[in-house]
MIDOSE-1310 file (N, C-alpha, C; in nm, 2 decimals, decimal comma, always signed):
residues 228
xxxx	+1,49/+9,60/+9,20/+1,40/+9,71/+9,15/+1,26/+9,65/+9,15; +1,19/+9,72/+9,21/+1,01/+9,67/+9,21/+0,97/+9,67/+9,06; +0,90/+9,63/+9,05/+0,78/+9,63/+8,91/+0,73/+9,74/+8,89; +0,70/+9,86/+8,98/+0,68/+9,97/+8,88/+0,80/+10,02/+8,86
xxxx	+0,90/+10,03/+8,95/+1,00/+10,09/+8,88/+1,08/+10,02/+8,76; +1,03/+9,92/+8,75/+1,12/+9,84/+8,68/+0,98/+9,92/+8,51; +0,90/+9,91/+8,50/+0,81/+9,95/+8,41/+0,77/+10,10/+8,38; +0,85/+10,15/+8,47/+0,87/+10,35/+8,45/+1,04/+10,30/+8,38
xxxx	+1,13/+10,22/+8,40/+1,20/+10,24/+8,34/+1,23/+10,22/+8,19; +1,13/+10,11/+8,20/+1,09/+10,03/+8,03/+0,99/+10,17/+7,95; +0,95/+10,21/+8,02/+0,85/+10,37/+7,95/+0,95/+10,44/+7,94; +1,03/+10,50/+7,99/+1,11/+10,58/+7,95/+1,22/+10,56/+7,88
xxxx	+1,26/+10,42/+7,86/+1,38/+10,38/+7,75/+1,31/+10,35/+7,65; +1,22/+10,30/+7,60/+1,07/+10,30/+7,52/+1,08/+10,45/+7,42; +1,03/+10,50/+7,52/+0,97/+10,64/+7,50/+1,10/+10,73/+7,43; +1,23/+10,68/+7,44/+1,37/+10,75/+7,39/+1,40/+10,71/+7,25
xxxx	+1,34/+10,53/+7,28/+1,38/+10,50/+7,13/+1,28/+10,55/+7,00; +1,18/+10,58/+7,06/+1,12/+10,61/+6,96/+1,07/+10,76/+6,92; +1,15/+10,84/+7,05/+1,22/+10,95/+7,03/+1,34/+10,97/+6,87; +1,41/+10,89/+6,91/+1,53/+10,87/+6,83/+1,44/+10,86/+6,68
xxxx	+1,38/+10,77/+6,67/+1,28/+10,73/+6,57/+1,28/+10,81/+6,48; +1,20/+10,89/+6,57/+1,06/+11,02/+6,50/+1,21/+11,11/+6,44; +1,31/+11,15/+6,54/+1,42/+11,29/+6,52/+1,47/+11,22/+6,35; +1,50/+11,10/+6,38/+1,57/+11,05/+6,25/+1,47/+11,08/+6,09
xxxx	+1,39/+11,03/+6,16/+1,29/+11,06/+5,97/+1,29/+11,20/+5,99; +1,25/+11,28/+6,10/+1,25/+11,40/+6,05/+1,39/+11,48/+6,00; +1,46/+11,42/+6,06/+1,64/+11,50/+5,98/+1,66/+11,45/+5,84; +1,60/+11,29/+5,80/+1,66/+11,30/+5,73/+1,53/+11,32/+5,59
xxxx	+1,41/+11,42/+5,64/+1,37/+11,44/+5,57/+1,37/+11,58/+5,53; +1,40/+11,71/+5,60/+1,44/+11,84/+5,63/+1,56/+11,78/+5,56; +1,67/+11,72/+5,52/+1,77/+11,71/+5,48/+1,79/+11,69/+5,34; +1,63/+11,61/+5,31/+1,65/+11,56/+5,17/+1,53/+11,68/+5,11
xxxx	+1,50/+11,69/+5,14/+1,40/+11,82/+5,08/+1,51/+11,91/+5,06; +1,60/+11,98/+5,17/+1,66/+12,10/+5,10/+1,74/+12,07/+4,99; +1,84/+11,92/+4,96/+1,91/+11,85/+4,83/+1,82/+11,89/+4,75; +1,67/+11,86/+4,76/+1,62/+11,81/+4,65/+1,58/+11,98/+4,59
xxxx	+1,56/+12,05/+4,64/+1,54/+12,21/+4,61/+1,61/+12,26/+4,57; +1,76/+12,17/+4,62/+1,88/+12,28/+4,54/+1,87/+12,20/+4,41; +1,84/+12,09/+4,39/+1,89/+12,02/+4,26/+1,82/+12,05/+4,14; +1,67/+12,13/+4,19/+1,58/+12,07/+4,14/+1,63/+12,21/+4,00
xxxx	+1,60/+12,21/+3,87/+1,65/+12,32/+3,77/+1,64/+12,46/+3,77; +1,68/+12,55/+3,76/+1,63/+12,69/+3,75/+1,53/+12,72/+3,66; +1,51/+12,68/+3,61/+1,42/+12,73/+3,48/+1,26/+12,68/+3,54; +1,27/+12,58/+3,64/+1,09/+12,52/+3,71/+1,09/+12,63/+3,78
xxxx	+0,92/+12,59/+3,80/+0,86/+12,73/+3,90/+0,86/+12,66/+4,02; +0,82/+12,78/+4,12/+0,84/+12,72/+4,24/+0,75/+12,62/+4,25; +0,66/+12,65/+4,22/+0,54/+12,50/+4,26/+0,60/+12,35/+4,24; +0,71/+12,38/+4,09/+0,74/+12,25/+4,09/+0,90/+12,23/+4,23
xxxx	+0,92/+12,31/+4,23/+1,03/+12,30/+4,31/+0,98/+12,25/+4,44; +0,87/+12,34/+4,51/+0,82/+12,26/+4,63/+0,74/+12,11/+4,63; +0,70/+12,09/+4,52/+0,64/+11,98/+4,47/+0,77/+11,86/+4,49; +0,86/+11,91/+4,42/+0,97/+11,75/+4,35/+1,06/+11,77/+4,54
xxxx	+1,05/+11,87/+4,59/+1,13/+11,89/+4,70/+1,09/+11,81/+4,84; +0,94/+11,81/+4,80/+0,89/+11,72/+4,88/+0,87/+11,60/+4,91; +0,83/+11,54/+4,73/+0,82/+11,43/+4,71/+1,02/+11,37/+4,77; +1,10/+11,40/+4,77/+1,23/+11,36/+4,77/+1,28/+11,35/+4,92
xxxx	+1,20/+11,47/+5,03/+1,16/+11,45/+5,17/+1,12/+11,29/+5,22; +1,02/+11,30/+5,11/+0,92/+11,17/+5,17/+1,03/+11,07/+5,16; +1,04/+11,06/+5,05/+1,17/+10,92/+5,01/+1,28/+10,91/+5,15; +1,34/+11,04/+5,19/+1,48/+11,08/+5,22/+1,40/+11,03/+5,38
xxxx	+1,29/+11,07/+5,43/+1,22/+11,02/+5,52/+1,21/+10,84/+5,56; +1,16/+10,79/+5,49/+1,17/+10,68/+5,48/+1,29/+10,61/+5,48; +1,38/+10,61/+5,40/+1,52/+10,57/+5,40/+1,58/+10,57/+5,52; +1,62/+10,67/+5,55/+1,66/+10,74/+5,69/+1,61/+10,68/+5,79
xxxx	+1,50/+10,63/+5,79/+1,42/+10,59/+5,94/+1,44/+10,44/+5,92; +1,42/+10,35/+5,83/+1,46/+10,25/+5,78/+1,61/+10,21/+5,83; +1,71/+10,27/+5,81/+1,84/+10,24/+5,80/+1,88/+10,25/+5,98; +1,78/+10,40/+6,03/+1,78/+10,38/+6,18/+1,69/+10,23/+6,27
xxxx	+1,60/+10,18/+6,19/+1,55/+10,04/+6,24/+1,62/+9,97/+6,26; +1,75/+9,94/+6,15/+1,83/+9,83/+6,18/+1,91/+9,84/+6,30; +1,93/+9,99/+6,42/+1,95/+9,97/+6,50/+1,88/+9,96/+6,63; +1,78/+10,01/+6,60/+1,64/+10,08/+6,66/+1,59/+9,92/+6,75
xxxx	+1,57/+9,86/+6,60/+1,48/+9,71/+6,67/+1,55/+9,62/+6,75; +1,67/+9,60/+6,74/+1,69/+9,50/+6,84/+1,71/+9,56/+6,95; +1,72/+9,67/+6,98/+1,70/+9,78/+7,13/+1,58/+9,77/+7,21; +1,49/+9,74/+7,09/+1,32/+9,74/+7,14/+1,33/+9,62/+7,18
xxxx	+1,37/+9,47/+7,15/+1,37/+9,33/+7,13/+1,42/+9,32/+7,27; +1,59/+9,41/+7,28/+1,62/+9,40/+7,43/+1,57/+9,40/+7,52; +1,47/+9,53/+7,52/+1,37/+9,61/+7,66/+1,26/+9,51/+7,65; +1,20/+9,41/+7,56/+1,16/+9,38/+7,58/+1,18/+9,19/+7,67
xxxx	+1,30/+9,17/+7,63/+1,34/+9,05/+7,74/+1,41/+9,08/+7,89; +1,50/+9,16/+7,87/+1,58/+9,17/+8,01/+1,65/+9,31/+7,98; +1,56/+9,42/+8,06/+1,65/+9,56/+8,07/+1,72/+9,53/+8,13; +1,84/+9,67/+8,10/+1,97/+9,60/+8,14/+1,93/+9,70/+8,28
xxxx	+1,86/+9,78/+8,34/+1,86/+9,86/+8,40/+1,78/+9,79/+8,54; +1,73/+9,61/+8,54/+1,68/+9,56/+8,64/+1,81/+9,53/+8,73; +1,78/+9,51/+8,86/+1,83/+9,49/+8,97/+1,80/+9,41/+9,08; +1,86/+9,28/+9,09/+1,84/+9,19/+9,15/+1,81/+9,21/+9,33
xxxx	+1,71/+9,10/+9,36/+1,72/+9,14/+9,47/+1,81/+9,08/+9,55; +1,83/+9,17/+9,68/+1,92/+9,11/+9,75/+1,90/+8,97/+9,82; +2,03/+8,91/+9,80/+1,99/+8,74/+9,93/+1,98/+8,79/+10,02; +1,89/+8,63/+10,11/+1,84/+8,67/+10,27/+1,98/+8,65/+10,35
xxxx	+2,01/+8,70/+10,47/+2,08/+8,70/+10,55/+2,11/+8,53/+10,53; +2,23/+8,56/+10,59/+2,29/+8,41/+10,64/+2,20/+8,29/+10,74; +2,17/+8,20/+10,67/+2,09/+8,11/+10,80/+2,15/+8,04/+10,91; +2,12/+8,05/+11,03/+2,14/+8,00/+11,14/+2,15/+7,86/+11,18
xxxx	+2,04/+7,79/+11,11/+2,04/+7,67/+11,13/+2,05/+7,59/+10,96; +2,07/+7,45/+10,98/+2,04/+7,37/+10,86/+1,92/+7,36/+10,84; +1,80/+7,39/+10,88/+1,69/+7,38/+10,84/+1,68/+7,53/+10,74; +1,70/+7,59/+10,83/+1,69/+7,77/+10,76/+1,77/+7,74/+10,62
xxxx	+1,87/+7,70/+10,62/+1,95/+7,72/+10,50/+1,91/+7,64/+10,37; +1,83/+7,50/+10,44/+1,74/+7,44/+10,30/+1,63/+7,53/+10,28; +1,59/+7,56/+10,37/+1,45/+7,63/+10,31/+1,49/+7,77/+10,19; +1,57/+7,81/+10,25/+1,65/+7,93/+10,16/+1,68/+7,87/+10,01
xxxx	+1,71/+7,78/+9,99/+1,78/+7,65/+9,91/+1,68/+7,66/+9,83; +1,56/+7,62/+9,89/+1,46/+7,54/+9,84/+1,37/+7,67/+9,77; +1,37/+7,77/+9,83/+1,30/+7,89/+9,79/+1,36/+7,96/+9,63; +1,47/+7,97/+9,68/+1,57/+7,99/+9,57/+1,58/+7,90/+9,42
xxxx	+1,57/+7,80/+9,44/+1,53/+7,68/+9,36/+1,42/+7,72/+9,25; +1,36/+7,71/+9,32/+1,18/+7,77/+9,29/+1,18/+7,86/+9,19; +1,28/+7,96/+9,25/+1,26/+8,08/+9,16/+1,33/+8,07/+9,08; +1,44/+7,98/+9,05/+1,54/+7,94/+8,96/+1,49/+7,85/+8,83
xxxx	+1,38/+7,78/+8,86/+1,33/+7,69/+8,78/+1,20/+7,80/+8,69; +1,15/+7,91/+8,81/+1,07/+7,97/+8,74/+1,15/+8,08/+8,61; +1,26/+8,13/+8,65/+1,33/+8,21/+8,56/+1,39/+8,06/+8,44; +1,47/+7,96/+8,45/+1,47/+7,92/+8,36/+1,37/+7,92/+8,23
xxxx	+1,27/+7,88/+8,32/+1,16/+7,81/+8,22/+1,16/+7,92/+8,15; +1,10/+8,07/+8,18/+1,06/+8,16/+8,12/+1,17/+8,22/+8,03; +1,32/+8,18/+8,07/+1,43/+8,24/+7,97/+1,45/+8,13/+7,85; +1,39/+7,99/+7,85/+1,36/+7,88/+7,76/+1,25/+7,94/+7,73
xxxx	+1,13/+8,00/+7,73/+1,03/+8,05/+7,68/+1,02/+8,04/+7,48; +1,12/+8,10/+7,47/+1,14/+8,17/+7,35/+1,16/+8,03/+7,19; +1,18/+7,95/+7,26/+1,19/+7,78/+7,17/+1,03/+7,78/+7,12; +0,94/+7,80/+7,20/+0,79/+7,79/+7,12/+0,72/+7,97/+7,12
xxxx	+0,74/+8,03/+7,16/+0,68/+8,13/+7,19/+0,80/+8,28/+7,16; +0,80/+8,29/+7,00/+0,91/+8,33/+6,90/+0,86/+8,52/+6,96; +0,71/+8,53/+7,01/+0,72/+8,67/+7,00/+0,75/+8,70/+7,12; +0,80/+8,67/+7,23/+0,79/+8,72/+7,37/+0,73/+8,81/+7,44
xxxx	+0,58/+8,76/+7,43/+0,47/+8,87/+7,47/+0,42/+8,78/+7,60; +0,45/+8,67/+7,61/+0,33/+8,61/+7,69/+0,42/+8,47/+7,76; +0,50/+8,42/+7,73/+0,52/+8,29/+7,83/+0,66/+8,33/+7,83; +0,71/+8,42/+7,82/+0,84/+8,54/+7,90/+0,81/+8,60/+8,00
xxxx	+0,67/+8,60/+8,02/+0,64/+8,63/+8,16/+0,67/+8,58/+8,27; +0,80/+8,58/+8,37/+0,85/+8,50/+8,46/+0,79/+8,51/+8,57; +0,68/+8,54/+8,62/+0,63/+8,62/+8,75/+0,49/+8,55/+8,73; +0,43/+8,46/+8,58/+0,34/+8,36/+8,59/+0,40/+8,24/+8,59
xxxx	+0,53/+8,20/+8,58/+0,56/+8,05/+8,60/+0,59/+8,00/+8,79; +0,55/+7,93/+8,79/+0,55/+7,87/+8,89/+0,66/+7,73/+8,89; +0,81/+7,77/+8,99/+0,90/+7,67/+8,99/+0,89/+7,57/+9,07; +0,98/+7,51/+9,09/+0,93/+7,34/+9,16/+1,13/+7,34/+9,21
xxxx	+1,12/+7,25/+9,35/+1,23/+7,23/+9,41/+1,29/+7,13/+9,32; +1,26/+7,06/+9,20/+1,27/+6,99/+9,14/+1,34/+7,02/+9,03; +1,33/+7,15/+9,03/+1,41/+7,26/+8,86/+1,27/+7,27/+8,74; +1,19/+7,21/+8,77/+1,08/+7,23/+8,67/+1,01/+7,32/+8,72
xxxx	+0,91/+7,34/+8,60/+0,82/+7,47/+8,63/+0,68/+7,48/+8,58; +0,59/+7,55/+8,58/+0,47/+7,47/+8,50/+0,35/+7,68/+8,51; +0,29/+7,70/+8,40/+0,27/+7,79/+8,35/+0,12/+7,78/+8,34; +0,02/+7,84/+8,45/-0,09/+7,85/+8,44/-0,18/+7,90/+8,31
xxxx	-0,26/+7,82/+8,24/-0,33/+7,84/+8,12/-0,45/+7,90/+8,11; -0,54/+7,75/+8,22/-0,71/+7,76/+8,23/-0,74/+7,68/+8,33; -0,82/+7,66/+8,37/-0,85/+7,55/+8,51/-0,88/+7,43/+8,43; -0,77/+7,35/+8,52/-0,72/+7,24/+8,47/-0,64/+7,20/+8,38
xxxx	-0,54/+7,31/+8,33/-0,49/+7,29/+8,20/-0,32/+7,37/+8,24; -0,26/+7,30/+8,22/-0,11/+7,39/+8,27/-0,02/+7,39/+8,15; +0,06/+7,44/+8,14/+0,20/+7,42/+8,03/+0,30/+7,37/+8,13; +0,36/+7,26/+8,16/+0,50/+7,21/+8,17/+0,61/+7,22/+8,13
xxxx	+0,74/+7,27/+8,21/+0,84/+7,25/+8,16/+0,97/+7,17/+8,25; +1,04/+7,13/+8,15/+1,13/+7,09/+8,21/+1,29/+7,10/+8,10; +1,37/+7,10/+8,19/+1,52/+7,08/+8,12/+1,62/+6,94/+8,14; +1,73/+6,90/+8,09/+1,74/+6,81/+8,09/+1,92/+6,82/+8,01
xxxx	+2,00/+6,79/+8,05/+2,15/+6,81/+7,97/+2,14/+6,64/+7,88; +2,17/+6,69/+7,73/+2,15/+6,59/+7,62/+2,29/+6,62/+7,54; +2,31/+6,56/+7,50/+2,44/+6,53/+7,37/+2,50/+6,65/+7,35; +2,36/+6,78/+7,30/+2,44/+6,90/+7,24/+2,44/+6,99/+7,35
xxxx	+2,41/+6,97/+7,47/+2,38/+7,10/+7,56/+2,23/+7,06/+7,69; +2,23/+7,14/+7,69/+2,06/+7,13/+7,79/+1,95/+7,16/+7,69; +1,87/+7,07/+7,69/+1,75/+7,06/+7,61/+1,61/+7,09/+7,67; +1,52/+7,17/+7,63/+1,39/+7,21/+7,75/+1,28/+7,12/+7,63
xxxx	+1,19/+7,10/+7,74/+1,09/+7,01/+7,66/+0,95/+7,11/+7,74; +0,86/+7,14/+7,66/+0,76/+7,21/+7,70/+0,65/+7,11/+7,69; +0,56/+7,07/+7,80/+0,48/+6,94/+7,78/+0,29/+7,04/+7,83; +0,19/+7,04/+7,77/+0,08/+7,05/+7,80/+0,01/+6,94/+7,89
xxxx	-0,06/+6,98/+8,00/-0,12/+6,88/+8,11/-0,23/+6,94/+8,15; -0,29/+6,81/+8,17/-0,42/+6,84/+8,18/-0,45/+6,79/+8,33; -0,54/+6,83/+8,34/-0,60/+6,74/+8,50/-0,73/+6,62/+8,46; -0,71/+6,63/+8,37/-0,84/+6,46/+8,34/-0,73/+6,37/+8,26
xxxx	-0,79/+6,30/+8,22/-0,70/+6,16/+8,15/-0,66/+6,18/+8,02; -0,64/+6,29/+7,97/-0,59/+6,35/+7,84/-0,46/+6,32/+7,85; -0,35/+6,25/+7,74/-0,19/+6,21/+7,74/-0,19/+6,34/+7,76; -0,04/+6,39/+7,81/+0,00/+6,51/+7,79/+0,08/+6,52/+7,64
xxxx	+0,09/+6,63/+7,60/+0,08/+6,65/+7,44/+0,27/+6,72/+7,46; +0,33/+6,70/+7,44/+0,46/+6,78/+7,39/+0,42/+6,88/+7,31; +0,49/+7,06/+7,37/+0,46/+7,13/+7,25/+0,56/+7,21/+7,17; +0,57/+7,24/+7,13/+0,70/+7,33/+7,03/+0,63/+7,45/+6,94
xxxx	+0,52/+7,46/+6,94/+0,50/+7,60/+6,90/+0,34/+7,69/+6,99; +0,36/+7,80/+6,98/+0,20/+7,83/+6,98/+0,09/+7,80/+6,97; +0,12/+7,77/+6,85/-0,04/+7,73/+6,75/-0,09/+7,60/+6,78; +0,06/+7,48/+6,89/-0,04/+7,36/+6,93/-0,14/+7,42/+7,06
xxxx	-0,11/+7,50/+7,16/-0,13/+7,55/+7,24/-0,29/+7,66/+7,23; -0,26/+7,72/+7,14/-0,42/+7,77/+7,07/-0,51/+7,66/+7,04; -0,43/+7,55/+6,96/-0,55/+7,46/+6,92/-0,55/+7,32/+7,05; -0,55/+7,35/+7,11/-0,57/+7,29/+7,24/-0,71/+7,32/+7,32
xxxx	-0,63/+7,50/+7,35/-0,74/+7,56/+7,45/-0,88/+7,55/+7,34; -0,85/+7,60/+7,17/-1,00/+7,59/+7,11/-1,05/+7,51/+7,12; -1,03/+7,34/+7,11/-1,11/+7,24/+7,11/-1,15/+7,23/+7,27; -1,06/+7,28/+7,35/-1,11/+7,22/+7,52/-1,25/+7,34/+7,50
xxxx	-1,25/+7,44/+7,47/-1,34/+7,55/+7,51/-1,47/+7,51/+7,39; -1,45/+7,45/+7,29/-1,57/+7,39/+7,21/-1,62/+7,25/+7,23; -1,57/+7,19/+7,38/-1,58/+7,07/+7,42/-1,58/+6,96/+7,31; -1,43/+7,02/+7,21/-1,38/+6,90/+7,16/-1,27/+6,82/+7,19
xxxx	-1,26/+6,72/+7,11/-1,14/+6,69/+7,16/-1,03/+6,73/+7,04; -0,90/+6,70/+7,12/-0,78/+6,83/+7,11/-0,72/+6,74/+7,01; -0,73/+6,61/+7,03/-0,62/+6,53/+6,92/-0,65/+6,57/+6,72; -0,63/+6,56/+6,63/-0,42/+6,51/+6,65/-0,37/+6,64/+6,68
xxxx	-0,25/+6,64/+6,74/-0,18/+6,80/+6,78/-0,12/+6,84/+6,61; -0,13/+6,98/+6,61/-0,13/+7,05/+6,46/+0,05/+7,03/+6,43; +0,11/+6,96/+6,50/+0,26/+6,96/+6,53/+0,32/+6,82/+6,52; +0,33/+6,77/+6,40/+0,35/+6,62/+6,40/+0,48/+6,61/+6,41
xxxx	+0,62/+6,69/+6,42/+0,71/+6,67/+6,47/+0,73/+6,66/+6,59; +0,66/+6,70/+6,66/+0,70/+6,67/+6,83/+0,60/+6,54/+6,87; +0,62/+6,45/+6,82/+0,57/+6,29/+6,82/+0,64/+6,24/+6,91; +0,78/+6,25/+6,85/+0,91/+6,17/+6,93/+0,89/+6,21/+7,10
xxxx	+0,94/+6,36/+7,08/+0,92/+6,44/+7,23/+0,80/+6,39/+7,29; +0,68/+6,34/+7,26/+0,56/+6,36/+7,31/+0,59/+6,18/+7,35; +0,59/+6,09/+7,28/+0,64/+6,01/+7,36/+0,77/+5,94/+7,45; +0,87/+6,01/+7,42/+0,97/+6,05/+7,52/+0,87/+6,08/+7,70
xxxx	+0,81/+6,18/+7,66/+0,75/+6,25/+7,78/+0,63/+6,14/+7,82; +0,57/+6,04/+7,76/+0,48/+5,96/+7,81/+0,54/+5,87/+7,88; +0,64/+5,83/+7,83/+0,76/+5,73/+7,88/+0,79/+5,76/+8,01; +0,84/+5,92/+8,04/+0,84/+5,96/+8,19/+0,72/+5,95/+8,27
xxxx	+0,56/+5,91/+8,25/+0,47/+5,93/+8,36/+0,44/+6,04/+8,39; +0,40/+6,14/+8,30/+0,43/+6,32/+8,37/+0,24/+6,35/+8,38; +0,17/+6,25/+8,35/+0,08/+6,25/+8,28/-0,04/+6,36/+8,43; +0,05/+6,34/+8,51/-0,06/+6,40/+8,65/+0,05/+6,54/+8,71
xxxx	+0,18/+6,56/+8,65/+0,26/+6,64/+8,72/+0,24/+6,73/+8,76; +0,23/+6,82/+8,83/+0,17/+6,94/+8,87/+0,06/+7,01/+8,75; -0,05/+6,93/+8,76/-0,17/+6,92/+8,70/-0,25/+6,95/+8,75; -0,28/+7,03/+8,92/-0,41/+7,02/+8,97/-0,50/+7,06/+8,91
């Protein structure tokens, strides 16, 4: 599926849920207004009847739409990581030669490291607005990947199978003689680019738990990795 169609499809399952939304507060407020009308005593005038009938709408409104969030949002959460409605592209024909078939290999690779990284995204970057973006990472025949920032300045990633599973390490690089910084949240990542852009310097990182990771990762030499 191309990218606009893939993004007419995200508008229009979008556009349903919060169809759903709107229908729900309004049923279950036309629903609690009429309760509240019938309940309200014989002996009030109408003013107070449409008064208390209303106020009991608003409530019956709110509840109602509320109780539909708890199914509502993780529907929104879904569309926003992986519709189920994308469709992969097709593989290339069969290659002819062994050269053809690494290159295929090697292409495929690329794209494999770029989808990892971006489906690891979510370890520092909790809102998935911005480095879920798989179509800015740039993968490596290597399985790593590395995420354009600013000139000169990239986000690294890499994975690595550890004790409990596969472990991703997200490393900031620079193209001047700056260590690369291990990151694990956002906020090292903001306070990075602020001091590069106020021509300060970036140290200490706002994240004194990724020390360990950060020299783990100096230990590797990464310090120029796909840094241009």
């Amino acid at each position: 599926m191309t990218t606009t169609l893939r993004e007419k499809a995200n508008s229009v399952a979008n556009t349903m849920i919060e169809g759903v939304s709107m229908t729900s507060a309004l049923l279950g407020g036309a629903a609690s207004a009429y309760l509240g009308y019938q309940l309200v005593p014989v002996a009030w005038s109408d003013g107070a009847h449409i008064a208390f009938a209303g106020a009991v709408a608003v409530v019956g409104a709110v509840a109602i739409d509320g109780l539909a969030e708890l199914v509502l949002a993780p529907l929104r959460r879904l569309m926003r990581r992986s519709p189920a409605s994308v469709t992969r592209a097709a593989a290339p024909a069969p290659a002819d030669t062994l050269d053809e078939a690494l290159a295929q290999v090697a292409t495929a690779t690329e794209a494999d490291s770029a989808h990892r990284a971006a489906s690891a995204a979510f370890h520092i970057d909790e809102g998935d607005n911005f480095l879920r973006d798989e179509d800015r990472w740039r993968g490596y025949e290597d399985g790593e990947a590395s995420f354009y920032l600013a000139p000169g300045v990239v986000l690294h990633h890499r994975a690595e199978m550890g004790k409990y599973g596969r472990q991703h390490h997200f490393t900031l690089l620079t193209g001047d003689a700056e260590q690369p910084v291990a990151i694990t949240g956002m906020e090292q990542i903001r306070h990075h680019l602020a001091a590069r852009a106020a021509s300060l310097p970036a140290a200490p990182a706002t994240n004194g738990d990724a020390d360990g990771d950060q020299d783990a990762v100096q230990d590797d030499n990464v310090s120029g990795l796909h840094a241009a």
